[in-house]
N, CA, C and O atoms as a GROMACS GRO file, in nm:
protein
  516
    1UNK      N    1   0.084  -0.117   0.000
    1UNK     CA    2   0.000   0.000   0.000
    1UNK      C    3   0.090   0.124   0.000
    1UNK      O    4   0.196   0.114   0.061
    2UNK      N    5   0.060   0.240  -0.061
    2UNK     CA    6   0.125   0.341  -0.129
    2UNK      C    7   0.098   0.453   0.018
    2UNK      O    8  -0.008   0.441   0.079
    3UNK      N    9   0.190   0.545   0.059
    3UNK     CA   10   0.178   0.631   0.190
    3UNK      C   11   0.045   0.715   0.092
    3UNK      O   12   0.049   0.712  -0.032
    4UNK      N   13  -0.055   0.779   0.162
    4UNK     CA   14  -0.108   0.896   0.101
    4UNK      C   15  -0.058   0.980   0.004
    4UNK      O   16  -0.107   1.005  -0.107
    5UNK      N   17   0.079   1.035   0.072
    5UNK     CA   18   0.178   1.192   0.010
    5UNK      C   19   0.224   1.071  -0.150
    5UNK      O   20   0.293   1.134  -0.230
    6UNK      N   21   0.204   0.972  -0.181
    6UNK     CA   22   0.266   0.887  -0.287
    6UNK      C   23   0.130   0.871  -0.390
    6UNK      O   24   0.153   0.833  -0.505
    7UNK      N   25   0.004   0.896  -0.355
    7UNK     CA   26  -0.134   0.889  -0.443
    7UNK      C   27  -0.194   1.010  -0.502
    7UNK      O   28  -0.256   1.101  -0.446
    8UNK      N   29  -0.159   0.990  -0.650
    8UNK     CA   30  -0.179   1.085  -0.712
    8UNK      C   31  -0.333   1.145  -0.708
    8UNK      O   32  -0.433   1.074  -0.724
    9UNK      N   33  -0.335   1.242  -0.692
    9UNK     CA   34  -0.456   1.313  -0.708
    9UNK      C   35  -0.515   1.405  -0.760
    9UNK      O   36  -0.594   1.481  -0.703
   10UNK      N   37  -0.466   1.408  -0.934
   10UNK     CA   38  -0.488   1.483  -1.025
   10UNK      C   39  -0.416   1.357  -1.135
   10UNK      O   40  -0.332   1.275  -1.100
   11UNK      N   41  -0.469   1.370  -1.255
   11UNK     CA   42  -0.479   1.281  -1.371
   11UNK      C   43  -0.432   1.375  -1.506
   11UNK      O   44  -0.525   1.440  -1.554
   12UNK      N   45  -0.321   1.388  -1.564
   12UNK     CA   46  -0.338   1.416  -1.714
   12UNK      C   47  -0.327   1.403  -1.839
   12UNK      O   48  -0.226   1.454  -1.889
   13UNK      N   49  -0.415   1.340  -1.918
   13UNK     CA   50  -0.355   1.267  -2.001
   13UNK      C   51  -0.295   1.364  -2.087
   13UNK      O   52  -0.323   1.484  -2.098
   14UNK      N   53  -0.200   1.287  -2.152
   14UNK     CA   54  -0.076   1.358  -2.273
   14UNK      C   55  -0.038   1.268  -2.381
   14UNK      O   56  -0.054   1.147  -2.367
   15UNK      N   57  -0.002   1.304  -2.457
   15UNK     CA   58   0.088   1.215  -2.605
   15UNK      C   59   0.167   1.137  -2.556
   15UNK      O   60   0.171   1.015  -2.572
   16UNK      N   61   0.267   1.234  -2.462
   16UNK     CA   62   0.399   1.167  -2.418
   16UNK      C   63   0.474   1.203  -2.273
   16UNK      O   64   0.458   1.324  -2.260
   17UNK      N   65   0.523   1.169  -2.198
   17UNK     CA   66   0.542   1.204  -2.098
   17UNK      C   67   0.717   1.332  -2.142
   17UNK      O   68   0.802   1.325  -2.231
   18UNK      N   69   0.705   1.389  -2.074
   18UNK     CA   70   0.841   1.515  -2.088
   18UNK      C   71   0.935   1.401  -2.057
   18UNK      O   72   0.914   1.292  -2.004
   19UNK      N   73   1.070   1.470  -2.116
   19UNK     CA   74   1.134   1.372  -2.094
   19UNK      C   75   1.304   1.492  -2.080
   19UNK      O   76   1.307   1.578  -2.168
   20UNK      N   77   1.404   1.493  -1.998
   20UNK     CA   78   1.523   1.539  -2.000
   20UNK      C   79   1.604   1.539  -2.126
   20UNK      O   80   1.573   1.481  -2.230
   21UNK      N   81   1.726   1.621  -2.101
   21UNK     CA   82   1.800   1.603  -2.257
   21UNK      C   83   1.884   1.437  -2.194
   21UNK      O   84   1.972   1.377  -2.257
   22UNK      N   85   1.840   1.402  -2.090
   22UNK     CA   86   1.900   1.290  -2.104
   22UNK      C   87   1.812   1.127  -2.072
   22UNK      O   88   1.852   1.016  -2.036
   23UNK      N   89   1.694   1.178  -2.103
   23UNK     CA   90   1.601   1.073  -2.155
   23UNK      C   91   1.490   1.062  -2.058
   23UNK      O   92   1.369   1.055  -2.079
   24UNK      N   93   1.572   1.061  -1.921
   24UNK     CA   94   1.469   1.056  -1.803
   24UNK      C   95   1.326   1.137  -1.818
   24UNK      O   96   1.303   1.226  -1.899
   25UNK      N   97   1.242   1.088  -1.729
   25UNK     CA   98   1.115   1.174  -1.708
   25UNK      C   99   1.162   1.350  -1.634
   25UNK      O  100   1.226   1.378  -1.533
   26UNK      N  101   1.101   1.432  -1.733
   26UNK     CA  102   1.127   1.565  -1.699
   26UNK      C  103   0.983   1.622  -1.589
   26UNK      O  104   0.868   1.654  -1.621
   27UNK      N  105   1.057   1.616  -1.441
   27UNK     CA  106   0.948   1.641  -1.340
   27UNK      C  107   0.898   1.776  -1.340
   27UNK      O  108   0.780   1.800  -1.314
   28UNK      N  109   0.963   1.844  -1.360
   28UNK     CA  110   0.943   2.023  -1.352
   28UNK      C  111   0.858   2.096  -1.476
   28UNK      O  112   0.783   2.193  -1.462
   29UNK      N  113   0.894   2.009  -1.630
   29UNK     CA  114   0.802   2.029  -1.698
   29UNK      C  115   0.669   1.914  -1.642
   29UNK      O  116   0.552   1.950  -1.658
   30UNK      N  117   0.692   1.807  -1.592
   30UNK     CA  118   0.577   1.738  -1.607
   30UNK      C  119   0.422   1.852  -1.491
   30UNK      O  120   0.299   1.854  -1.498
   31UNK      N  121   0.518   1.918  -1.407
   31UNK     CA  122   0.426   1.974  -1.274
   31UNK      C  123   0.361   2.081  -1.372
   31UNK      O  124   0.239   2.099  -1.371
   32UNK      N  125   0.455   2.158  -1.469
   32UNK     CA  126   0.393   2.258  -1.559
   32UNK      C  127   0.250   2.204  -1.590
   32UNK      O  128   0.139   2.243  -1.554
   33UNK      N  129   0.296   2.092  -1.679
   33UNK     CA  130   0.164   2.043  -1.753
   33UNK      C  131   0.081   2.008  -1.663
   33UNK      O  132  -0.026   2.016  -1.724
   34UNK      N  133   0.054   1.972  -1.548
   34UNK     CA  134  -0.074   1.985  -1.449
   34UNK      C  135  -0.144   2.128  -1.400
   34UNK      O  136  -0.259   2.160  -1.372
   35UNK      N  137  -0.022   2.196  -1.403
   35UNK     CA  138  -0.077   2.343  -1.359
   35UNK      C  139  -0.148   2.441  -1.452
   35UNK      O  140  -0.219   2.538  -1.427
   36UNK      N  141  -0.101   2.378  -1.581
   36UNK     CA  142  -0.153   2.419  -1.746
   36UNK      C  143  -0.292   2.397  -1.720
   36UNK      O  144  -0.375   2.488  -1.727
   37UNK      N  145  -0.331   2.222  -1.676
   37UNK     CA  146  -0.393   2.145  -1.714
   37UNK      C  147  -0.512   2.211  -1.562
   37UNK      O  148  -0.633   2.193  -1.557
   38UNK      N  149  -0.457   2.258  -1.497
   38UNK     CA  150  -0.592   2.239  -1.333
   38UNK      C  151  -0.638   2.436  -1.430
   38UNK      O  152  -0.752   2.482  -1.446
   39UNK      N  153  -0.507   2.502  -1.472
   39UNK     CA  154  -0.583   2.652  -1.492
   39UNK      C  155  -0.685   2.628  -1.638
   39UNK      O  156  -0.797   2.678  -1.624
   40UNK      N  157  -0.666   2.570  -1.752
   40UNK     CA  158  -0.741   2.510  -1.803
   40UNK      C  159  -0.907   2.473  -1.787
   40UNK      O  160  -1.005   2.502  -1.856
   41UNK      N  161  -0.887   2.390  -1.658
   41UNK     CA  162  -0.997   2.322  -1.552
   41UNK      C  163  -1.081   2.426  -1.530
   41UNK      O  164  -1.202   2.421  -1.550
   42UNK      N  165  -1.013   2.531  -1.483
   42UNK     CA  166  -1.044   2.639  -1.401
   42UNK      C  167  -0.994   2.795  -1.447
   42UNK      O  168  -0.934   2.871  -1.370
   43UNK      N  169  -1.031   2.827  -1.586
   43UNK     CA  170  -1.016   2.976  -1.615
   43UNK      C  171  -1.082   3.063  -1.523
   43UNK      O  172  -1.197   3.060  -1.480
   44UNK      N  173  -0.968   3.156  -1.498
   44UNK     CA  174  -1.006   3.283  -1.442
   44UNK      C  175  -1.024   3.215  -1.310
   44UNK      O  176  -1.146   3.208  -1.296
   45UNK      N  177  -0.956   3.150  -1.186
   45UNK     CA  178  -1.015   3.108  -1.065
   45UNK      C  179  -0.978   3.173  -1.031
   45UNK      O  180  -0.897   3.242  -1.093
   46UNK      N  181  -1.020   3.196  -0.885
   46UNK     CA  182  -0.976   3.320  -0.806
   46UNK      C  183  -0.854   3.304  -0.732
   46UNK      O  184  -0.798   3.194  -0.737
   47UNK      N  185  -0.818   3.369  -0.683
   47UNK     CA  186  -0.672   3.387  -0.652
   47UNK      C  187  -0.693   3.328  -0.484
   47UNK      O  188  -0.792   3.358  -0.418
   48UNK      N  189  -0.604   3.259  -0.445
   48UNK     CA  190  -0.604   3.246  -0.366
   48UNK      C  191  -0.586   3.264  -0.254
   48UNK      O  192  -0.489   3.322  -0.205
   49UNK      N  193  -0.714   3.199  -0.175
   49UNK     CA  194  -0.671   3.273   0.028
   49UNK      C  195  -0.616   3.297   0.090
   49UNK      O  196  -0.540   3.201   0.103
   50UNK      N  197  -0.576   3.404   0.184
   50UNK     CA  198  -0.496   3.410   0.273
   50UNK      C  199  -0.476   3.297   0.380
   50UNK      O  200  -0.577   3.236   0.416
   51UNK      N  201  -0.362   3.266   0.430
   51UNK     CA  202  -0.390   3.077   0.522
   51UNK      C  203  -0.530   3.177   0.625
   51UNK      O  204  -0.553   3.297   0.640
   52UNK      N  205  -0.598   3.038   0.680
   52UNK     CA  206  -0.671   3.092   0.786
   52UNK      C  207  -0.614   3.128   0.944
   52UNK      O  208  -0.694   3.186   1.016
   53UNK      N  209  -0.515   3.104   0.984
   53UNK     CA  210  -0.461   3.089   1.067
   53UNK      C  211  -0.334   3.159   1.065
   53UNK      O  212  -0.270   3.098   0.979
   54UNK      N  213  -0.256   3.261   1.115
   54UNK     CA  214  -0.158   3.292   1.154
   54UNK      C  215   0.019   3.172   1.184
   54UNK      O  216   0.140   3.188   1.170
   55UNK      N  217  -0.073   3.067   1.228
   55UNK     CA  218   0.027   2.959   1.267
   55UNK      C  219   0.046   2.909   1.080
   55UNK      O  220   0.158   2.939   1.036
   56UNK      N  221  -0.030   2.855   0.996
   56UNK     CA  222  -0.036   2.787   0.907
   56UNK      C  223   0.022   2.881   0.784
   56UNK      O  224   0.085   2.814   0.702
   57UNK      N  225   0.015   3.034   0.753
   57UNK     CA  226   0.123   3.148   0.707
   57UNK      C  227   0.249   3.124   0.766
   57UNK      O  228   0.340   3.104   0.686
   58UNK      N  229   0.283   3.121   0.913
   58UNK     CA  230   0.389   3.091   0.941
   58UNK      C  231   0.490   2.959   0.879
   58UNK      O  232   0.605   2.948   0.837
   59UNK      N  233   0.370   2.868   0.902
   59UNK     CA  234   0.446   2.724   0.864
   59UNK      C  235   0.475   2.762   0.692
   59UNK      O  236   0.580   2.736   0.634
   60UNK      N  237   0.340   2.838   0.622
   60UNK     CA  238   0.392   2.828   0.441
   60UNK      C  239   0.512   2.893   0.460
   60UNK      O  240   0.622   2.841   0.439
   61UNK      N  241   0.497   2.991   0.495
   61UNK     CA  242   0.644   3.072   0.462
   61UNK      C  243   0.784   3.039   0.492
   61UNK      O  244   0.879   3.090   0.433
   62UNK      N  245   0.795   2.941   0.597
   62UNK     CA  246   0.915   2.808   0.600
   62UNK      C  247   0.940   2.796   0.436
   62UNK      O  248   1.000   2.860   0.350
   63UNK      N  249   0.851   2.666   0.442
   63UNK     CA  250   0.846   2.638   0.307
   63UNK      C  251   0.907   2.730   0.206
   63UNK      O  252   1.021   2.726   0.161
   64UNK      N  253   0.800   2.822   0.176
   64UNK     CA  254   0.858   2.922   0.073
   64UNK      C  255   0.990   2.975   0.067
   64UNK      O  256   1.039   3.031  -0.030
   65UNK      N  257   1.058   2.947   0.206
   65UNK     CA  258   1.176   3.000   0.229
   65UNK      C  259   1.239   2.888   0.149
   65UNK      O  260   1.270   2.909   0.032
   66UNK      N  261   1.261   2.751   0.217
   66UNK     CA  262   1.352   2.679   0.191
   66UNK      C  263   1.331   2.655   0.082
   66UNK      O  264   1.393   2.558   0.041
   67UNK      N  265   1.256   2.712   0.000
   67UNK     CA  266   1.214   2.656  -0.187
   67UNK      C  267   1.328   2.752  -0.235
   67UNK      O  268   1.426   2.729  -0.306
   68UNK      N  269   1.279   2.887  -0.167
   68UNK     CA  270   1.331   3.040  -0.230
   68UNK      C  271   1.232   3.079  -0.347
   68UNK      O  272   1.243   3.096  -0.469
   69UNK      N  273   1.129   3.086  -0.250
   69UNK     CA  274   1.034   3.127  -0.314
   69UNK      C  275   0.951   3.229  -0.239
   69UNK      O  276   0.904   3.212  -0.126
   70UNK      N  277   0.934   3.359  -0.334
   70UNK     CA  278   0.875   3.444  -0.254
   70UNK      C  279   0.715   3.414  -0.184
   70UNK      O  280   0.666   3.304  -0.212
   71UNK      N  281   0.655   3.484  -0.118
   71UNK     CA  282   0.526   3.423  -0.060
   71UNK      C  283   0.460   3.530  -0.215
   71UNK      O  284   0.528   3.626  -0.251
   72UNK      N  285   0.323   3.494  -0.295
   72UNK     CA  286   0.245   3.583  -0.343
   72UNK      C  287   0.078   3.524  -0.332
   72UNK      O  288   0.048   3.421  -0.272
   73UNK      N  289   0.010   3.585  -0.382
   73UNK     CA  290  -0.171   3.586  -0.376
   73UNK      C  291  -0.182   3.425  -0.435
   73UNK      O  292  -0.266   3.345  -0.393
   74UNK      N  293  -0.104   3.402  -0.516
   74UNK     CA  294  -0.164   3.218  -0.600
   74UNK      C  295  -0.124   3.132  -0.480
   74UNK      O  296  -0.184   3.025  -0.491
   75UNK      N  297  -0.055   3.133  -0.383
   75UNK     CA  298  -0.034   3.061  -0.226
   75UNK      C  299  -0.072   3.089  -0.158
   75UNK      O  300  -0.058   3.201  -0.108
   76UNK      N  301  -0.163   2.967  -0.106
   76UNK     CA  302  -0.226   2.961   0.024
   76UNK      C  303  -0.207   2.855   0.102
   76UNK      O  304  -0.158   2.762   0.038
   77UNK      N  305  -0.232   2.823   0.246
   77UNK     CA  306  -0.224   2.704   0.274
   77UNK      C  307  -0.258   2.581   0.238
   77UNK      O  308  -0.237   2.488   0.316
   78UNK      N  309  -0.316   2.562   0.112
   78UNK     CA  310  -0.377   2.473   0.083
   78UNK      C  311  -0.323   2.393  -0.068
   78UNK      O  312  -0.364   2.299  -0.136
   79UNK      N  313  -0.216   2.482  -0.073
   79UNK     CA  314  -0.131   2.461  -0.219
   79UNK      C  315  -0.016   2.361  -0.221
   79UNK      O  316   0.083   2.383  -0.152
   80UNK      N  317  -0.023   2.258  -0.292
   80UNK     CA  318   0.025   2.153  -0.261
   80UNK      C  319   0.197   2.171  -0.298
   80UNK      O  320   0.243   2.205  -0.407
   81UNK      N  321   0.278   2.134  -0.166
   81UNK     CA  322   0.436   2.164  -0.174
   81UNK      C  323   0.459   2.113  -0.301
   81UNK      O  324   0.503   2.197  -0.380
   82UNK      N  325   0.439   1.980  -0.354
   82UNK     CA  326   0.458   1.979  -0.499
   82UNK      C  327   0.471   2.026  -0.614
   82UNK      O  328   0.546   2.000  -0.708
   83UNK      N  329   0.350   2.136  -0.589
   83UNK     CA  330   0.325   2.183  -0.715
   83UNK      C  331   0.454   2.317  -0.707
   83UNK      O  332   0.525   2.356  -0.800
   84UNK      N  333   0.452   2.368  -0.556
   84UNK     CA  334   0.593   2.438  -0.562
   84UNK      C  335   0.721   2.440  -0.581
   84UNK      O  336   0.793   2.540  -0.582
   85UNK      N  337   0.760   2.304  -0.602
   85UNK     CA  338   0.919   2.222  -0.592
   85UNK      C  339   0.918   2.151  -0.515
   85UNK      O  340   1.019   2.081  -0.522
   86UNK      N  341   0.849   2.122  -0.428
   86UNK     CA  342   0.918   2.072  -0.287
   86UNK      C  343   0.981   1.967  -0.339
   86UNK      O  344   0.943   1.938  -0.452
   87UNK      N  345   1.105   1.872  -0.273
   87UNK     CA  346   1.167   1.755  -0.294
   87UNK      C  347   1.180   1.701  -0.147
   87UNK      O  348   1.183   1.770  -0.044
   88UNK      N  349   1.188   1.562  -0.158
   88UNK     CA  350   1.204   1.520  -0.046
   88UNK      C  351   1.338   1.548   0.048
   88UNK      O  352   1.346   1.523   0.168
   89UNK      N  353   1.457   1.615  -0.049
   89UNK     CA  354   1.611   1.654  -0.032
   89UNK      C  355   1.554   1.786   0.087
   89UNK      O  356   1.617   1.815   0.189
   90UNK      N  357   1.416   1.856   0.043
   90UNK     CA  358   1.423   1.966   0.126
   90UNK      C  359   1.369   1.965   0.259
   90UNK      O  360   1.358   2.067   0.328
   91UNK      N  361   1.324   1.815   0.306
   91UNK     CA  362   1.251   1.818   0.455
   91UNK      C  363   1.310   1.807   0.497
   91UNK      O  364   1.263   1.761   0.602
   92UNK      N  365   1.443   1.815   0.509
   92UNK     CA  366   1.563   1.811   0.670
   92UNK      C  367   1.550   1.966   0.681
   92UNK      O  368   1.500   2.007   0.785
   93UNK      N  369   1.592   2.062   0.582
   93UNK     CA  370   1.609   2.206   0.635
   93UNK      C  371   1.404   2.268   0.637
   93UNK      O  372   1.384   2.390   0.633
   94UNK      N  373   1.317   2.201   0.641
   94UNK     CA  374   1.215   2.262   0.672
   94UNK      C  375   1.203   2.180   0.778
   94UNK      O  376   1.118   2.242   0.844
   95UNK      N  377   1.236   2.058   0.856
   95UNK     CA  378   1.219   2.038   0.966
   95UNK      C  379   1.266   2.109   1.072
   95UNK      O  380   1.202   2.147   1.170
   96UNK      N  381   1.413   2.130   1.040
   96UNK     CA  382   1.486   2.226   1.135
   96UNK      C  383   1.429   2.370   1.115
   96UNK      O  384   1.374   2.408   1.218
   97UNK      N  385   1.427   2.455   1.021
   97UNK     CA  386   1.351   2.562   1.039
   97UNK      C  387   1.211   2.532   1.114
   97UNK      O  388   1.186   2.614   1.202
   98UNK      N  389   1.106   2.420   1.093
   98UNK     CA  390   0.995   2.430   1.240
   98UNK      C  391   1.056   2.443   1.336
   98UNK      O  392   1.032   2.530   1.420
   99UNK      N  393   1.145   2.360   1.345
   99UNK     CA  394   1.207   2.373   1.486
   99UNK      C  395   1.256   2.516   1.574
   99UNK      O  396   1.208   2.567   1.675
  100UNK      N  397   1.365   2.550   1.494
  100UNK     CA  398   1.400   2.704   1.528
  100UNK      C  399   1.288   2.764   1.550
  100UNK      O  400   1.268   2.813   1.661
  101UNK      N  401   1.183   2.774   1.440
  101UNK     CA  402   1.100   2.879   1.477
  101UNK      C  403   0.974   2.888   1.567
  101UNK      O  404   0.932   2.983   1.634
  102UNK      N  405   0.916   2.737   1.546
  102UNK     CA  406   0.854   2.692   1.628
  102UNK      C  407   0.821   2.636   1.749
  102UNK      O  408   0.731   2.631   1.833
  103UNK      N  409   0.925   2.599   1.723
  103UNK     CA  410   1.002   2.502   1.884
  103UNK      C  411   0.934   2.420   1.881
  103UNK      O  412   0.848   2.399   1.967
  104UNK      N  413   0.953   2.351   1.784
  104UNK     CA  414   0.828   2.188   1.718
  104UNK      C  415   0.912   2.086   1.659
  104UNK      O  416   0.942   2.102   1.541
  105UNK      N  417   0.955   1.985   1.718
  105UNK     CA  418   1.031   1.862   1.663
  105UNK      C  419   0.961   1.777   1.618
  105UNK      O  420   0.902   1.695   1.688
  106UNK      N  421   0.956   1.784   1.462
  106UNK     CA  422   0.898   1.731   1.328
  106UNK      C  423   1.002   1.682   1.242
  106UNK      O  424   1.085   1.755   1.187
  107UNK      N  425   0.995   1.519   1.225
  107UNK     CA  426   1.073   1.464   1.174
  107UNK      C  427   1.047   1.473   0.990
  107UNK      O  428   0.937   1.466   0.937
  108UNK      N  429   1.163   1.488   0.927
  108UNK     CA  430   1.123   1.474   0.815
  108UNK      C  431   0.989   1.357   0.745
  108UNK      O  432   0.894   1.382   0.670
  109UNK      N  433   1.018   1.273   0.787
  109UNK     CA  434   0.913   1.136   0.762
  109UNK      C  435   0.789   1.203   0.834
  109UNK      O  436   0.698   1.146   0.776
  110UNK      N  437   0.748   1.261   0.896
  110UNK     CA  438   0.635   1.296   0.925
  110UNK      C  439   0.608   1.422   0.856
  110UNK      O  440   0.497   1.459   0.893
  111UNK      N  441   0.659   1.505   0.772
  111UNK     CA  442   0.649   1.628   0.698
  111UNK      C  443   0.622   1.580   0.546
  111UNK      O  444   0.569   1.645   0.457
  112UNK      N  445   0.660   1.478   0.542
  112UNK     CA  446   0.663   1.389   0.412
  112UNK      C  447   0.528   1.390   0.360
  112UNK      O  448   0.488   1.416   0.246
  113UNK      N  449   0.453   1.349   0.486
  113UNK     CA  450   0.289   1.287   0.446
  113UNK      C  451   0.173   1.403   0.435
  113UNK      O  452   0.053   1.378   0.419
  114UNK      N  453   0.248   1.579   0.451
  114UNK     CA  454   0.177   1.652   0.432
  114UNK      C  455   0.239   1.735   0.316
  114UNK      O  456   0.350   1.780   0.287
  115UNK      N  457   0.108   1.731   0.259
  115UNK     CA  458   0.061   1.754   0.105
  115UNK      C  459   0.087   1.913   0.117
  115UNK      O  460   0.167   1.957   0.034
  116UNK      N  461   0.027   2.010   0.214
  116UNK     CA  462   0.033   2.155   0.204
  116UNK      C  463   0.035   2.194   0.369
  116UNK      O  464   0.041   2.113   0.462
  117UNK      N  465   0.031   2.299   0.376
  117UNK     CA  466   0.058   2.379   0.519
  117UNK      C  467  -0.032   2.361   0.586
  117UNK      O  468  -0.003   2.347   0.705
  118UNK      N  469  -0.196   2.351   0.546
  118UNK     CA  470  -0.287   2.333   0.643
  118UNK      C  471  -0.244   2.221   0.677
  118UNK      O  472  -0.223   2.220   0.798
  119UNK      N  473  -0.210   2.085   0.608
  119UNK     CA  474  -0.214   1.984   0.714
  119UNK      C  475  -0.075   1.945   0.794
  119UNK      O  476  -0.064   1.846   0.866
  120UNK      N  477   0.037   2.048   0.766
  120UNK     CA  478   0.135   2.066   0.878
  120UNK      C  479   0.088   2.115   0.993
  120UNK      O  480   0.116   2.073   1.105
  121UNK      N  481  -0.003   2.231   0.959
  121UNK     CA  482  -0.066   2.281   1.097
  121UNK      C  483  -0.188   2.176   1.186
  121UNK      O  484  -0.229   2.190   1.302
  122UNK      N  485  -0.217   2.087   1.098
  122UNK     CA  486  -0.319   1.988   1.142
  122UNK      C  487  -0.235   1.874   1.272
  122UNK      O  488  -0.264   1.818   1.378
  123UNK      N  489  -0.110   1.890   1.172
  123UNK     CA  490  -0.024   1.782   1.253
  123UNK      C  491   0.027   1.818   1.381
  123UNK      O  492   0.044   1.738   1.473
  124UNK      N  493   0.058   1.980   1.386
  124UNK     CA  494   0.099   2.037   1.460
  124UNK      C  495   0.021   2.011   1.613
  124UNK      O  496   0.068   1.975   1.721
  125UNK      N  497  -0.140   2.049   1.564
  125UNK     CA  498  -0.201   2.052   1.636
  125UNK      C  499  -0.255   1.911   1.718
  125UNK      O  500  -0.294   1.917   1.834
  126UNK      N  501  -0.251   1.783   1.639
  126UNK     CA  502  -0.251   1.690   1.701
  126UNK      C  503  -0.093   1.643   1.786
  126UNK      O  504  -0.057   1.530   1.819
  127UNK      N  505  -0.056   1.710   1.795
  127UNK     CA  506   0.070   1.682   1.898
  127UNK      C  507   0.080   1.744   1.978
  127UNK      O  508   0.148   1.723   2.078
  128UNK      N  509  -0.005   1.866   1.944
  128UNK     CA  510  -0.062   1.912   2.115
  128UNK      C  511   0.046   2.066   2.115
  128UNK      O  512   0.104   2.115   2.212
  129UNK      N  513   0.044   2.109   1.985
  129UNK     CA  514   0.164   2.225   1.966
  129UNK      C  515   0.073   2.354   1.924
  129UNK      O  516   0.127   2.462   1.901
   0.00000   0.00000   0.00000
C-alpha cells in the first residue's frame, strides 16, 4: 500500500510524458503540464486565500523559504508543496527551520505525508503544539 503523500490526485492525459536532454522523465516540466492542465480546468479562478490561521502562514512561509520562493496571492495554505518544488532533499532544512522557529520537533518522515501547510498545521495541532 502506497503512503497517502505517494497517491496521485490529479490525472493528465498527454501524447507523451516530458522527458530530460538525457532521456529521463522531466518532473518540472511534467508539474507545468498539471498546472496548465488544473488553470485550463479552471479559467479565471480566483486567486487564492490568505492561510486561515496565523500559525499555518507561518508554517507556508518556511516552506517558501527553503524553496526560495517568494510568498504571493496564488499561495495559500492549501497549495500543494509539490506543485511548488518541494523535494524530499528539502525536509531536513524545513524540519529544522519548524524547529527554530517553532520550537516543534517534526521529523522529516512525518512532513513527508503533508501535502500543504494546512495539514502541517493539522499535525501540529494533534501533537498538542
Amino acid at each position: 500500500m502506497l503512503p497517502e503523500s505517494h497517491v496521485p490526485t490529479r490525472f493528465v492525459e498527454v501524447e507523451a510524458l516530458p522527458l530530460s536532454a538525457n532521456g529521463k522523465p522531466d518532473r518540472r516540466k511534467a508539474r507545468e503540464l498539471l498546472a496548465a492542465a488544473a488553470e485550463r480546468r479552471e479559467p479565471g479562478a480566483a486567486k487564492a486565500a490568505p492561510p486561515a490561521n496565523p500559525r499555518s502562514r507561518k508554517i507556508l512561509d518556511l516552506y517558501l523559504a527553503v524553496l526560495g520562493e517568494p510568498a504571493s496571492a496564488e499561495v495559500d495554505d492549501t497549495t500543494d508543496f509539490i506543485r511548488l518544488g518541494l523535494l524530499p532533499s528539502h525536509l531536513k532544512s524545513v524540519a529544522s527551520r519548524i524547529r527554530d522557529e517553532l520550537d516543534v520537533n517534526l521529523t522529516p518522515h512525518q512532513l513527508l505525508r503533508c501535502r500543504n501547510a494546512g495539514q502541517v498545521a493539522l499535525l501540529l495541532r494533534d501533537q498538542g503544539r
